[in-house]
N, C-alpha and C positions, 0 to 999 in steps of 0.2 A: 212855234219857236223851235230851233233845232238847238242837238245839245251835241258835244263831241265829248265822246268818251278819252280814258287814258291808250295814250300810244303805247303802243308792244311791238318789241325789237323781236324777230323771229328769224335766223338764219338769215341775217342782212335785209329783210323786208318788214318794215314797219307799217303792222297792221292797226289802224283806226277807225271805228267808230262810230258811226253817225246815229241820227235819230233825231222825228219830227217832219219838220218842211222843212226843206229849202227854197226859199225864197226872199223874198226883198226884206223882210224883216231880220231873218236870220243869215243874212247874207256877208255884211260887214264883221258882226263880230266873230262868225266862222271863218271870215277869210283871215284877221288876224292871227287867230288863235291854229289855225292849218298853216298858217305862215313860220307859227312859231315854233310848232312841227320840223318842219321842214329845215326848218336853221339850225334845232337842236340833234338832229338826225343828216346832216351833210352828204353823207358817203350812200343813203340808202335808198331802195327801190320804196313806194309809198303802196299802200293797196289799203283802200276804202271801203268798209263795211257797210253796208246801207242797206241791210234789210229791215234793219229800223224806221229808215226814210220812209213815208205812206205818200207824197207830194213834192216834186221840181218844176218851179216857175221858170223864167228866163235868165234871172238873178242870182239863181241856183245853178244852172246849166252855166253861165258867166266863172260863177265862183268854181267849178268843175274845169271849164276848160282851161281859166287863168293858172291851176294847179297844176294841171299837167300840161302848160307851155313854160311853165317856169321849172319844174322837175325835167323835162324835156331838153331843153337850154344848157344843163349841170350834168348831163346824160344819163339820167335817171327815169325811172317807167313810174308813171301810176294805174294800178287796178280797180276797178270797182267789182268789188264780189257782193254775193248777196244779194242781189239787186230786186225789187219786189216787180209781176207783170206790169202792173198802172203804170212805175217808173221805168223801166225796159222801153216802154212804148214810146216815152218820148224822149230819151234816147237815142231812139234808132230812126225815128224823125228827124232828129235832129244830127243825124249822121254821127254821134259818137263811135259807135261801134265799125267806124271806117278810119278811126284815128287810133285807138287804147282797146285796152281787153276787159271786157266785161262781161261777169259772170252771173247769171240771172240764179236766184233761185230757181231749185228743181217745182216743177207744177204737181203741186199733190191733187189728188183726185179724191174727190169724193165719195166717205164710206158706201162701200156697193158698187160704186161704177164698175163697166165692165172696163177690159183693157181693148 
């Protein structure tokens, strides 16, 4: 189950939150509660924190894209930062990253690797 943290207004872009799966279970009441977001924040650019996320079904990627065609619509951007490899991967499957801007976490390497 995914959780959504408190939104924060930061220089006109309200940064939120995520954490868990997204998927068919956690999909509806995330979409309300992003919705309610979004109503209470009018005027603002949205950007999505999901390095918490470890899992996005198709439900997820739904509730993603529904977000940014209705932020979209009011002329408003959403970001996803954070974003962990697993979930980057289907992502860019899924062509996101030809629509919004999304920002993967940096790849740490492993104590000793070389560069």
């Amino acid at each position: 189950m995914a959780r959504l943290g408190r939104p924060e207004l930061d220089d006109g872009v309200v940064m939120v939150a995520l954490a868990g799966t997204l998927d068919l279970a956690a999909a509806r009441g995330l979409r309300e509660q992003l919705d309610d977001v979004l109503d209470r924040f009018p005027r603002s650019d949205v950007a999505l924190d999901l390095s918490g996320v470890d899992f996005v079904d198709s439900s997820g990627l739904g509730l993603l894209l529904g977000r940014f065609r209705r932020l979209k619509a009011s002329g408003r951007a959403l970001r996803l930062v954070g974003v962990r490899e697993s979930v980057d991967k289907v992502l860019r499957l899924s062509g996101f990253h030809g629509i919004m801007e999304i920002d993967p976490l940096p790849r740490v390497e492993p104590p000793g690797a070389q560069p």
